[in-house]
N, C-alpha and C positions, 0 to 999 in steps of 0.2 A: 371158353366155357362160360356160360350164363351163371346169373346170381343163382338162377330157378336148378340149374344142374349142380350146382355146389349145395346147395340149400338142402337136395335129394340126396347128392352122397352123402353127408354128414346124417339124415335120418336113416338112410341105410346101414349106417356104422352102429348108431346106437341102439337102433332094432335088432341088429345080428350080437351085438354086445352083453343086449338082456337075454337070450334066448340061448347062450352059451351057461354052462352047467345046470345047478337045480335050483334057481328061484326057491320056487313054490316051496323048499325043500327050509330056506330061510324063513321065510314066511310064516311056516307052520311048527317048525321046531326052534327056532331061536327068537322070533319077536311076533305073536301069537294074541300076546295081552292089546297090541297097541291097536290093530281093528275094532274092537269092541270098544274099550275107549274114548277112540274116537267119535262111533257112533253115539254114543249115550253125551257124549260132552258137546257134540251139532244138536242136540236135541232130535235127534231122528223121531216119529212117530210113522205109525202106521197108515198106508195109504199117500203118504207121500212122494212125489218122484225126487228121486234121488240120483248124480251124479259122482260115480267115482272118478276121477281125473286119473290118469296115470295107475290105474288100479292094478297090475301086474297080476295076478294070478288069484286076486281079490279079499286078500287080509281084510280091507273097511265092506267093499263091496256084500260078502255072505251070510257079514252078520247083520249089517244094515237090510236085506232081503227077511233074513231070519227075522228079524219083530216086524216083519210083513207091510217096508218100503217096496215102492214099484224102485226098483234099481237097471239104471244105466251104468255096467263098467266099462269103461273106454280105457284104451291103451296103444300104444305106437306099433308092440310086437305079438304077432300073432301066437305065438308059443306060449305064452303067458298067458291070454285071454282060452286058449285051448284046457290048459291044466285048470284053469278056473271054471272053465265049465261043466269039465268032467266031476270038480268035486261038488261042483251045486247039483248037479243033476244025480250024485251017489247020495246030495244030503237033501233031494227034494225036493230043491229050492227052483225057483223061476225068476229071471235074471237078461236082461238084453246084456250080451256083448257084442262090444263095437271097438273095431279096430278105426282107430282117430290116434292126431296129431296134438298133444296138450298144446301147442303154438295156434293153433288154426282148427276149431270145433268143429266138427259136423252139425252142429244143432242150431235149431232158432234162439236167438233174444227171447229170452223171460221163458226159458222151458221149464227149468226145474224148480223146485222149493229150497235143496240144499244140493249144494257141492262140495263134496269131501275131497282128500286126497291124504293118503298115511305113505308117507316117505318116499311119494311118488312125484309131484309136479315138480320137487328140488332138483329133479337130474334134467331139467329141463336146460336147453342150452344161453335161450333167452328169455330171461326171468320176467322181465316186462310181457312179452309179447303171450305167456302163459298166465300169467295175471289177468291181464285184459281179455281176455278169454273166459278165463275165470268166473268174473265178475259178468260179461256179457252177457252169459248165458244162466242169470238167477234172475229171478222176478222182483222186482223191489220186496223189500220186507224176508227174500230168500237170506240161508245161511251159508253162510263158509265155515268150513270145519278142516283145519291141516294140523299133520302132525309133522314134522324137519328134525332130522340128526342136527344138533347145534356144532358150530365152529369148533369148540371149546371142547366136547363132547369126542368119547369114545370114538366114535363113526367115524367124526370132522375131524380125529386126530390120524385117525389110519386113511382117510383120504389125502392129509397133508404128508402122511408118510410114503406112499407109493407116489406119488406125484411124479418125482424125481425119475420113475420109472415107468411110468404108463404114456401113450406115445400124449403128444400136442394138445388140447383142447381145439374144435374148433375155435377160428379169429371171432374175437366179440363173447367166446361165450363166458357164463359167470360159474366160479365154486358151486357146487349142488349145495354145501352148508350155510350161504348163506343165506338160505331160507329158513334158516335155525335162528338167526339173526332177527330180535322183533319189530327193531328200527327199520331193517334191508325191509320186513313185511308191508308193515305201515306206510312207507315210502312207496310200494307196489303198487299197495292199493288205493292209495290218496285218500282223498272227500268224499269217494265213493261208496263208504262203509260207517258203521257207528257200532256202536256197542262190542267193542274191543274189548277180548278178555284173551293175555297172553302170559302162560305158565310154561314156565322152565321145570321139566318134571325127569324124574329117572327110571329107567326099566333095567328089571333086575333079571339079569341074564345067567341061568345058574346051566344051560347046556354042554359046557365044555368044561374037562377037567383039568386039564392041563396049559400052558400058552400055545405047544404043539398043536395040539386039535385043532385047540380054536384057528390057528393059520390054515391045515390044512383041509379044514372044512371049506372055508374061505376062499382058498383055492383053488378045490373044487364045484363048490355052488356059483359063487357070487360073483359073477359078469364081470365088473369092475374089477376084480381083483385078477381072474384068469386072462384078461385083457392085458392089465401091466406084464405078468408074466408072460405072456407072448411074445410082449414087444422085446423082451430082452432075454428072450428063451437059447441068444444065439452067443449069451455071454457066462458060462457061469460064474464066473465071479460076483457080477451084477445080482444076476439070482440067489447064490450063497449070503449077499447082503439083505434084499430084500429081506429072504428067510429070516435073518436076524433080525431085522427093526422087528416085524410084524411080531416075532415072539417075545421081543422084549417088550413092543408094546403092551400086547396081552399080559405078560407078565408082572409089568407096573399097574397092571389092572385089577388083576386077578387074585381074587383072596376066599378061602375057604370056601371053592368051587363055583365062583358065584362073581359075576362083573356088574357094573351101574352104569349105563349109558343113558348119557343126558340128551332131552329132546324138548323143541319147543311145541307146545301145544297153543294151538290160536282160534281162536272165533270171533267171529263178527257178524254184522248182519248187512245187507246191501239196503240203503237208501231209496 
């Protein structure tokens, strides 16, 4: 088998990975605040071309459209760019989706003004090679605007808690949280940037009443989590453990209906 055949299944996995339960369902009921956010902390203005990276069903992507950026969302899985369409088109909005590889853009050197990404380019498998990408495709004086689940953080904890249970990582690839990391950032993007402004900030998550819900929502929407489950669907035991971390997580979380998941917010501007 070729590197190019291995290269393919591993985006086949994670294409069919994201496109398993309700996304969009996360998106727009549990982390809602973090699109808007983001656009207003890129400096988004109007008449702008703008690049979502990894935009999944378009959390940064619709509101960046909304103060009336020309927006590009790109993303790996078609399912996801589909629900995003359907909701820019129920709210109005006019929007290119483009099914693209965060590793390997579709687009020319110096297309856009900014390039965003909210909690998207981290699941990337090779961090460098999505960086550089990144960066490729801004015009000098363009901006970056990401937001990352940090290590340390809610998110980065329930990633390091299923781990044990979700199959292999591809070889090579890196933790999605440490794009939460502002050092892992900075290091990304070398000398190729200036005007660094990196915030460790919290989103207050009050959707879930219980630690149950919150697992079994989880369970049900979010790709990564029904993944682990799969892989060891054929053990209950295993399962019945799982069960337990994730609500104990939640539950070490969880106070007066209401969770704080920590995230890095970063900008920069390209050289």
């Amino acid at each position: 088998m070729s590197d190019q055949d291995v290269l393919n299944g591993i985006k086949a996995k994670h294409r069919a990975m994201w496109a398993l339960g309700d996304y969009p369902s996360v998106a727009t009921e549990v982390i809602p605040a973090l699109g808007p956010e983001l656009v207003v902390a890129s400096g988004i203005r109007p008449g702008e071309h703008v690049l979502d990276i990894a935009a999944g069903s378009g959390n940064a992507a619709l509101p960046a459209a909304r103060i009336g950026a020309r927006v590009t969302a790109s993303d790996l899985t078609p399912a996801l760019l589909d629900a995003g369409r359907r909701q820019a088109e129920g709210d109005g909005l006019t929007l290119e989706w483009r099914e693209a590889d965060a590793e390997n853009l579709p687009f020319d050197d110096g297309s856009f003004d900014a390039a965003i990404s909210c909690v998207g380019i981290m699941f990337t498998p090779n961090h460098q090679a999505s960086a550089d990408e990144l960066v490729r495709v801004l015009r000098p004086g363009g901006r970056i605007g990401l937001i990352n689940w940090t290590p340390e953080g809610f998110i980065g904890q329930m990633f390091k808690t299923m781990k044990p249970y979700a199959p292999p990582p591809p070889p090579g690839a890196q933790p999605p949280p440490l794009w939460g990391n502002e050092e892992h950032v900075r290091e990304l993007l070398g000398d190729r940037v200036t005007d660094v402004v990196a915030k460790r900030e919290k989103l207050m998550v009050d959707r879930f009443g219980t630690p149950e819900e919150f697992r079994e929502f989880f369970k049900t929407c979010y790709g990564p989590t029904i993944t682990a489950y799969r892989n060891i669907a054929d053990s209950p035991e295993r399962v019945q453990a799982l069960d337990d971390e994730l609500a104990g997580l939640a539950r070490t979380n969880l106070g007066n209906g209401r969770m704080e998941w920590e995230y890095l917010l970063f900008t920069a501007v390209k050289k």
